[in-house]
SEZAGU-473984 format. One line per field, with one value per residue (C-alpha): residue in three letters; x, y, z; residue number from 1. Coordinates in nm, 2 decimals. Layout:
N
residuo Ala; ...
X X; ...
Y Y; ...
Z Z; ...
num NUM; ...
This chain:
349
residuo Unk; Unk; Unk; Unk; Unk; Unk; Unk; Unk; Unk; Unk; Unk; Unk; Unk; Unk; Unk; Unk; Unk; Unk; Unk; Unk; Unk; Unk; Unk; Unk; Unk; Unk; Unk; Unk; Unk; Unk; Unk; Unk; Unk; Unk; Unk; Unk; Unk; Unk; Unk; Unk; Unk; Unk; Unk; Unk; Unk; Unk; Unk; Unk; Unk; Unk; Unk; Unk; Unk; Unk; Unk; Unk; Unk; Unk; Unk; Unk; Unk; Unk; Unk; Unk; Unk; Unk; Unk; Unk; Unk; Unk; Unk; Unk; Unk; Unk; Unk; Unk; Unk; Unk; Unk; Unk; Unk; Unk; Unk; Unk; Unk; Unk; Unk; Unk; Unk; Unk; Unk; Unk; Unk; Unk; Unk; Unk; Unk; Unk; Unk; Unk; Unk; Unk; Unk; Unk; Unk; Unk; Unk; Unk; Unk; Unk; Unk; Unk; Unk; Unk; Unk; Unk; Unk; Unk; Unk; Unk; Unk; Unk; Unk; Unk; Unk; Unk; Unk; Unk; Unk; Unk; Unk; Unk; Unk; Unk; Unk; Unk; Unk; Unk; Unk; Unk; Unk; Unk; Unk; Unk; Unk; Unk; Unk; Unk; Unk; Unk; Unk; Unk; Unk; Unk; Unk; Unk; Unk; Unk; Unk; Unk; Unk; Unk; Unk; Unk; Unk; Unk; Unk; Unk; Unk; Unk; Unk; Unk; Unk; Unk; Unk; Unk; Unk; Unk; Unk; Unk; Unk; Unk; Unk; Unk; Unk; Unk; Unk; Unk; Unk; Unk; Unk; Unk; Unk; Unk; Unk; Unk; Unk; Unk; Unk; Unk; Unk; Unk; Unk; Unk; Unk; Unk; Unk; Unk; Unk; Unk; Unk; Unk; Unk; Unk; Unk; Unk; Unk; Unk; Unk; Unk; Unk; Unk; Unk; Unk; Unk; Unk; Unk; Unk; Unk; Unk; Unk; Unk; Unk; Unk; Unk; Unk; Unk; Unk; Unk; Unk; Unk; Unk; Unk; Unk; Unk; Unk; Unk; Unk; Unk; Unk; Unk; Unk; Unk; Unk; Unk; Unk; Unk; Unk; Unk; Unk; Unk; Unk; Unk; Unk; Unk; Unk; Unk; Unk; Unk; Unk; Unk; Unk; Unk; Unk; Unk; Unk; Unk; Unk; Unk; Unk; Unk; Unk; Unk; Unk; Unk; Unk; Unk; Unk; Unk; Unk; Unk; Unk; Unk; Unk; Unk; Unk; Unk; Unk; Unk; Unk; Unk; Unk; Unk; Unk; Unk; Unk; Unk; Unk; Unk; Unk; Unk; Unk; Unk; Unk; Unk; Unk; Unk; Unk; Unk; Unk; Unk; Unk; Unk; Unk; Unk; Unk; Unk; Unk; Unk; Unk; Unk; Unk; Unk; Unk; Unk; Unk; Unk; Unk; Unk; Unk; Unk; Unk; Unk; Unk; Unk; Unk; Unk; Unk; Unk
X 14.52; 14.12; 13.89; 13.57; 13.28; 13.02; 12.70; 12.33; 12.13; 12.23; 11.90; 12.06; 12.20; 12.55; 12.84; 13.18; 13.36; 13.64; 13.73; 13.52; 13.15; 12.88; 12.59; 12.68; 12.70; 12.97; 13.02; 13.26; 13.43; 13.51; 13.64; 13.73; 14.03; 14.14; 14.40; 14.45; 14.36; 14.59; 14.88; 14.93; 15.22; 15.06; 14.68; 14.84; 15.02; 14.70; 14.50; 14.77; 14.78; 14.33; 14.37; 14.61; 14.39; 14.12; 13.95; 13.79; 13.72; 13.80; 13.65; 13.83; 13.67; 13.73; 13.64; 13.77; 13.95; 14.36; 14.24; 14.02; 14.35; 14.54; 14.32; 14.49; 14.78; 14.60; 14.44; 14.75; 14.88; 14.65; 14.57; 14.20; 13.93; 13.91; 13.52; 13.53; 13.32; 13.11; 12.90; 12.76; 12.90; 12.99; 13.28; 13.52; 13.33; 13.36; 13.73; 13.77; 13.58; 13.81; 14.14; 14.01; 13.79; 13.62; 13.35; 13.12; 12.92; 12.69; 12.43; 12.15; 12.07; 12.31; 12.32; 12.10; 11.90; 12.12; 12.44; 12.34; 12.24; 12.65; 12.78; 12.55; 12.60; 13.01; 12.96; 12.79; 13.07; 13.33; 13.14; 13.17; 12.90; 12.76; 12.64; 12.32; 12.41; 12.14; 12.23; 11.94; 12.13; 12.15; 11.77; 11.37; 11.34; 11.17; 11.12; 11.31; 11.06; 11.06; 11.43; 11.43; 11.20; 11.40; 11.69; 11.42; 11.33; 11.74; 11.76; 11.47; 11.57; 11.91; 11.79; 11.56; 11.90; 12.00; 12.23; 12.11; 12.47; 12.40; 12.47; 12.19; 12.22; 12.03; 12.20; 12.14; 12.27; 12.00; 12.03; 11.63; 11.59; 11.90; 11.82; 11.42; 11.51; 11.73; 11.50; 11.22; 11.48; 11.53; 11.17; 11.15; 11.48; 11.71; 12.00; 12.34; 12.35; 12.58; 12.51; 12.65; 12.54; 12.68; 12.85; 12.89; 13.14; 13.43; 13.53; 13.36; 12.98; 13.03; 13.14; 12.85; 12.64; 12.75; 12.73; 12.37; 12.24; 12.44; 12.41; 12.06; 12.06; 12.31; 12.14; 11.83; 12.02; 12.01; 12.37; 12.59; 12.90; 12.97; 13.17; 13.20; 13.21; 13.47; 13.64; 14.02; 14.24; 14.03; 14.24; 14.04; 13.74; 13.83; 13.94; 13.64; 13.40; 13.61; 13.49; 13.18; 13.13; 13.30; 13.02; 12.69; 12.87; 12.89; 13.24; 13.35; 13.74; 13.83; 13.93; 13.66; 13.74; 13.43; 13.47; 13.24; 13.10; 13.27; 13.07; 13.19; 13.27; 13.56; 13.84; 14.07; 14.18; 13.93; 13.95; 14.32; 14.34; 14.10; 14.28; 14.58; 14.39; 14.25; 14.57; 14.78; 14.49; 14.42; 14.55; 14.47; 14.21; 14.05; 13.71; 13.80; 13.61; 13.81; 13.63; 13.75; 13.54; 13.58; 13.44; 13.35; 12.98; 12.86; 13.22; 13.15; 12.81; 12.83; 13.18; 13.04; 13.03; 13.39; 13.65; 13.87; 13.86; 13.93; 13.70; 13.86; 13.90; 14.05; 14.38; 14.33; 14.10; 13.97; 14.05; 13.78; 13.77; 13.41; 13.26; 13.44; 13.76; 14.09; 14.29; 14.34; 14.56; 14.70; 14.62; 14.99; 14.98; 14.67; 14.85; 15.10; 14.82; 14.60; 14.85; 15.00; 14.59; 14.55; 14.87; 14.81; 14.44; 14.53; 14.88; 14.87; 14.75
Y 10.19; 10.11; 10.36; 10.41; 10.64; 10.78; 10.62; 10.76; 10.46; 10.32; 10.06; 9.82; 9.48; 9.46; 9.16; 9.14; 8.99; 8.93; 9.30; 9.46; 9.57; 9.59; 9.78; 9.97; 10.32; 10.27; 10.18; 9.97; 9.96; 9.64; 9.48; 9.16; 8.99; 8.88; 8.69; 8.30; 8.24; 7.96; 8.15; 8.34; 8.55; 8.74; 8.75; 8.87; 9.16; 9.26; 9.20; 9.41; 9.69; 9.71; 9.72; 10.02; 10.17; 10.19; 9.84; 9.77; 9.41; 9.19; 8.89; 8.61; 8.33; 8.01; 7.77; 7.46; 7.32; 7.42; 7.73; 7.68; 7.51; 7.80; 8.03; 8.05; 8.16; 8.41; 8.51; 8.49; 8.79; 8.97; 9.31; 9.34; 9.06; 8.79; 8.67; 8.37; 8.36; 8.05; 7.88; 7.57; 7.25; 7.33; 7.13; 7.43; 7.68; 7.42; 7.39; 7.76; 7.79; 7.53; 7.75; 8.01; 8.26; 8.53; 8.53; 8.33; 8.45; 8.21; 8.23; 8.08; 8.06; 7.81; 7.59; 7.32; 7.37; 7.09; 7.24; 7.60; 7.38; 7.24; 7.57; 7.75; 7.46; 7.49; 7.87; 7.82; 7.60; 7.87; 8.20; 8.31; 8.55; 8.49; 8.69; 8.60; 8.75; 8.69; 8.81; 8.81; 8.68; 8.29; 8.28; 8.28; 8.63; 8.87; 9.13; 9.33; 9.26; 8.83; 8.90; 9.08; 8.79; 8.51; 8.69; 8.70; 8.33; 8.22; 8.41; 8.27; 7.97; 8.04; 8.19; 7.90; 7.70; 7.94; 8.15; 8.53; 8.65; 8.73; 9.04; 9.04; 9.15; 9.16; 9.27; 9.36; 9.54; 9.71; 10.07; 10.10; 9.76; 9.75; 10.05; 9.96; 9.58; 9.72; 9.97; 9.67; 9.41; 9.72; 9.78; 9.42; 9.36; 9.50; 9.25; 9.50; 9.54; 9.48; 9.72; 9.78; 9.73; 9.38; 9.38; 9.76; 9.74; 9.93; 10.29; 10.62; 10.46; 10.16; 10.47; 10.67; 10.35; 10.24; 10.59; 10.68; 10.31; 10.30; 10.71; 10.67; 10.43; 10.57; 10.92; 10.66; 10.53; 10.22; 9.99; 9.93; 9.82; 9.88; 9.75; 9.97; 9.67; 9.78; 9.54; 9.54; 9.67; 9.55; 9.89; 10.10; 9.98; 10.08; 10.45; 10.52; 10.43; 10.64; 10.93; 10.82; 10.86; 11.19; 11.32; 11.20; 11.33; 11.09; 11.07; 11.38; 11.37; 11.48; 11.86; 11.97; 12.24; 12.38; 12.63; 12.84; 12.70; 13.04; 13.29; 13.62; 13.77; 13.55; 13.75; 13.44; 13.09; 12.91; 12.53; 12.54; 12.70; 12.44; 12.14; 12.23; 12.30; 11.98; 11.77; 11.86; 11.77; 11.45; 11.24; 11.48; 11.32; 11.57; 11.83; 12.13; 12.35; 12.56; 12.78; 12.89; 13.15; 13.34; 13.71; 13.94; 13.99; 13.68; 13.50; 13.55; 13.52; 13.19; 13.03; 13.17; 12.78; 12.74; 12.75; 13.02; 13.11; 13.33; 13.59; 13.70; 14.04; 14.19; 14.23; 14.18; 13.95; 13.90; 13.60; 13.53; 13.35; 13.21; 13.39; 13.77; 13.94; 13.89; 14.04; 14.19; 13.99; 14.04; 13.82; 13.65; 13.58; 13.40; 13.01; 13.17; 13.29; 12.98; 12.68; 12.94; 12.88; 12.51; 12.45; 12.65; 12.47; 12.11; 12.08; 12.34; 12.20
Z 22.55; 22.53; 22.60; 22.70; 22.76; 22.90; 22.78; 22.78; 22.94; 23.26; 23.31; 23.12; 23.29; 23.34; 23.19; 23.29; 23.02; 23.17; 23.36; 23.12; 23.23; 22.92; 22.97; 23.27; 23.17; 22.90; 22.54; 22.47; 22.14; 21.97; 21.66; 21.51; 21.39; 21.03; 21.08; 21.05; 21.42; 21.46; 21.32; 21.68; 21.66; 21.35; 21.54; 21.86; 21.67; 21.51; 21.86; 22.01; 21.69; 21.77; 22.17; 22.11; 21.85; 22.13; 22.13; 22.47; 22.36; 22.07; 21.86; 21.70; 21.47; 21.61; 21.29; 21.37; 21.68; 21.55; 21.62; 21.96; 22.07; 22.08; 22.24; 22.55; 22.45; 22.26; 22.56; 22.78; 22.54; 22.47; 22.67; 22.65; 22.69; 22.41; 22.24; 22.04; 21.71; 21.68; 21.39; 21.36; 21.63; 21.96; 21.99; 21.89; 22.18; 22.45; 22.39; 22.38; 22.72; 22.88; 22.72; 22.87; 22.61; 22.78; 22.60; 22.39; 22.06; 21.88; 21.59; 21.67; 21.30; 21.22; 21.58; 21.65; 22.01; 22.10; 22.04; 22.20; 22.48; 22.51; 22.51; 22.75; 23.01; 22.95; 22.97; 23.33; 23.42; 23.40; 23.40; 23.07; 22.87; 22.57; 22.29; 22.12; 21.77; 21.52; 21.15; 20.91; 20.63; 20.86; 20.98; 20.89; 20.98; 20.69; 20.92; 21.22; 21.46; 21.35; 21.41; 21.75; 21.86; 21.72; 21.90; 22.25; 22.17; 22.22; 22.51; 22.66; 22.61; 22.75; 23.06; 23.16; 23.15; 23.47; 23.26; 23.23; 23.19; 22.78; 22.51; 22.22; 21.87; 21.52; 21.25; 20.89; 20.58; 20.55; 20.71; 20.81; 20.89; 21.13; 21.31; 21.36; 21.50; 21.76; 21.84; 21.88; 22.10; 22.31; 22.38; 22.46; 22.72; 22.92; 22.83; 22.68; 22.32; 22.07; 21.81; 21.41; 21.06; 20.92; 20.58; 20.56; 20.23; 20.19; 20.23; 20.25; 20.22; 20.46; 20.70; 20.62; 20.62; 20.98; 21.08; 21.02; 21.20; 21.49; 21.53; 21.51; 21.77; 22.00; 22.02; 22.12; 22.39; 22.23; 22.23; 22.48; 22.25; 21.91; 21.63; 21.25; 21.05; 20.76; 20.51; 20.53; 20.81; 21.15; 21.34; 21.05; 21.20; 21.56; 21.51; 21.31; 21.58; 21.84; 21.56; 21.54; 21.96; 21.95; 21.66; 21.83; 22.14; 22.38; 22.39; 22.51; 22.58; 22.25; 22.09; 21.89; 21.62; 21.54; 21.17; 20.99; 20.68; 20.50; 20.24; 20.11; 20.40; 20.54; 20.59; 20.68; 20.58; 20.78; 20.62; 20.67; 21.04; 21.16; 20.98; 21.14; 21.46; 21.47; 21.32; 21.64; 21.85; 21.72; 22.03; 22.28; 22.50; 22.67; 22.61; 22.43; 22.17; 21.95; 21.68; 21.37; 21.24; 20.92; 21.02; 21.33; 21.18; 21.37; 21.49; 21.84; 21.91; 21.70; 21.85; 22.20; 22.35; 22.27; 22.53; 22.25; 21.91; 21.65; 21.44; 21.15; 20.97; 20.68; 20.83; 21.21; 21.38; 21.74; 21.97; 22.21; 22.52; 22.65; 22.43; 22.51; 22.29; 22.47; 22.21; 21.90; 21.65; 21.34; 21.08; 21.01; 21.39; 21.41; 21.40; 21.62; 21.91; 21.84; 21.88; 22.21; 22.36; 22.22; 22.42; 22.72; 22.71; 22.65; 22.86; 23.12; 23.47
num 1; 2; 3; 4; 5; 6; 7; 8; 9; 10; 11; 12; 13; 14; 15; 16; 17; 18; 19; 20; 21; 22; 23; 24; 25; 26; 27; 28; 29; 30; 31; 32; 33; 34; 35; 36; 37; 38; 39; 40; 41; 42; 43; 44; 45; 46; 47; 48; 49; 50; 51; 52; 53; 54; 55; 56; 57; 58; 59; 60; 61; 62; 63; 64; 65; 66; 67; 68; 69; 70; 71; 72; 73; 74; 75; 76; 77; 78; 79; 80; 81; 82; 83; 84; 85; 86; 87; 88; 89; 90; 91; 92; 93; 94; 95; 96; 97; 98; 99; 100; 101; 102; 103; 104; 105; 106; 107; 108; 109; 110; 111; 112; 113; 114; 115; 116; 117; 118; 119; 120; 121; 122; 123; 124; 125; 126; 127; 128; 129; 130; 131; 132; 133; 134; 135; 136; 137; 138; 139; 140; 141; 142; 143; 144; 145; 146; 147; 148; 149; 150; 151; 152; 153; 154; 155; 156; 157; 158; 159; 160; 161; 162; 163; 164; 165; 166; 167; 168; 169; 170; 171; 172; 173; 174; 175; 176; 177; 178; 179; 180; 181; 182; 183; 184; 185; 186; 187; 188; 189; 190; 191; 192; 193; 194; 195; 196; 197; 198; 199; 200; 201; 202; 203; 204; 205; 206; 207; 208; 209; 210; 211; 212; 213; 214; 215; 216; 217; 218; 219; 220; 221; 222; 223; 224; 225; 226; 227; 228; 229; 230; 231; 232; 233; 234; 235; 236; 237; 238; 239; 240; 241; 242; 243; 244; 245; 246; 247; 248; 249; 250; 251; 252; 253; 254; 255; 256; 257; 258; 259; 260; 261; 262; 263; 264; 265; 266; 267; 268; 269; 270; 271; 272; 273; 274; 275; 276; 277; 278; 279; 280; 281; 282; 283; 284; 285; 286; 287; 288; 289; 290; 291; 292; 293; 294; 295; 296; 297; 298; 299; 300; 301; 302; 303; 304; 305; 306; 307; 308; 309; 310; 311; 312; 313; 314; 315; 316; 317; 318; 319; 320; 321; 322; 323; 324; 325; 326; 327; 328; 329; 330; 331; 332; 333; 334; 335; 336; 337; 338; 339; 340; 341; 342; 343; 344; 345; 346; 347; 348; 349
């Protein structure tokens, strides 16, 4: 089911898209689909595969008007709220609005005034949000403040057609850039944020890539939703910003198996308690600190925030509770004593 969290700022304005608020003290976690819109029994599986991976809202392209004329039955299956993804004419968002779309996203760098103009009035007409998502890649902008303000200059524009109901974004590849013209558009409104690095790449670096610039701006306050924008598998993209909240922390409904880095001294397997620690955890949704800890020289002292751990020794070790020895285990009992406390902690009421 989607989740969401706890969120830093609270200041920020607040949009319902559809039952979902943005900006109100949570983060919401979205993704996008990459499926032939119009072919809806295989996008509703994979909008129904994302909402159960944890997507609180999700995007679909709507590039020509096959596809905006199916949107409501997309939207009549699906379990979370829908955005539609606009470029160019208007003609495709204002049939979307009228099927129903809960939310609008247009590029300002490829829409004429005129055509931004269309939309915003159809959006007033039936109550539906828009996102003001500039990319630098589609406009004049050389630098992250020209593109915080050419993302300010839409929205200006927007509100002075009565609308104020809007999400801003700027987006880059670039890391620095990415992090320093959210960090300007934040200074400069109180509209929610979509935040996330466009065109990450693939794998382990478009991970690390998306995790430095939308950690940065997190731990700023800065975002009110995110999206890790990952080639291939959309439901890829989704779990990985769930990790990414529980490591900057402000997700905290998750187990968290905390292990010493090891040295000389470790008298235990340390890598593999922990992995199998953490494995059986995985779904468990609720705050919890375990710590692994390879000796009794510092063990303790260092695992002393954890709920329980374990503090190894040559051939018996010490499981501690907040911080102070319960017991004195043997080492081939120490999986036996930890998954006993990992249960007790995580199912017991």
């Amino acid at each position: 089911m989607p989740t969401s969290f706890n969120y830093l700022n609270d200041m920020k304005k607040t949009v319902y898209v559809g039952n979902v608020p943005i900006g109100s003290g949570k983060i919401k976690i979205q993704s996008m689909t990459n499926t032939p819109t119009r072919d809806v029994e295989k996008t509703l599986t994979q909008i129904n595969r994302l909402a159960d991976a944890g997507a609180d809202l999700i995007r679909i392209s709507i590039p020509d008007e096959k596809c905006a004329d199916v949107v409501d039955k997309l939207v009549q299956g699906s379990p979370v709220p829908l955005i539609g993804d606009i470029h160019y004419g208007e003609k495709c968002a204002l049939i979307a609005i009228e099927k129903g779309i809960q939310k609008i996203r247009i590029n300002p760098g490829n829409m004429s005034d005129a055509a931004i103009v269309s939309v915003v009035k159809k959006c007033m007409e039936y109550k539906v949000p828009v996102r003001v998502g500039i990319n630098k890649g589609s406009c004049a902008a050389r630098t992250p403040e020209e593109l915080a303000v050419a993302c300010l200059d839409t929205a200006k524009k927007i509100e002075d057609l009565g609308w104020d109901q809007l999400v801003l974004a700027v987006k880059t590849s670039d890391v620095r850039e990415t992090v320093a013209a959210y960090e300007y558009l934040s200074s400069l409104s109180d509209h929610p944020l979509h935040i996330g690095l466009t065109e990450a790449g693939v794998g382990e670096m478009a991970k690390l890539r998306s995790s430095v610039a939308i950690g940065s701006l997190l731990l700023k306050g800065i975002g009110d939703t995110i999206r890790v924008s990952l080639a291939g598998d959309p439901v890829e993209e989704v779990l990985f910003a769930k990790k990414l909240l529980h490591a900057t922390d402000i997700d905290e409904s998750y187990v968290h198996v905390v292990a010493c880095p090891t040295c000389s001294r470790t008298c235990i397997p340390v890598e593999e308690i922990a992995l199998q620690l953490q494995n059986i955890t995985e779904n468990v949704k609720k705050p919890l600190k375990i710590a692994v800890m390879g000796c009794v020289v510092n063990g303790i002292g260092e695992g002393k925030d954890a709920d329980f751990g374990i503090a190894g020794g040559p051939e018996k070790s010490i499981l501690f509770v907040n911080g102070e020895q319960k017991e004195v285990v043997a080492n081939d009992r120490i999986i036996e004593r930890l998954l006993a406390m990992t249960e007790k902690y995580c199912y017991d009421e």
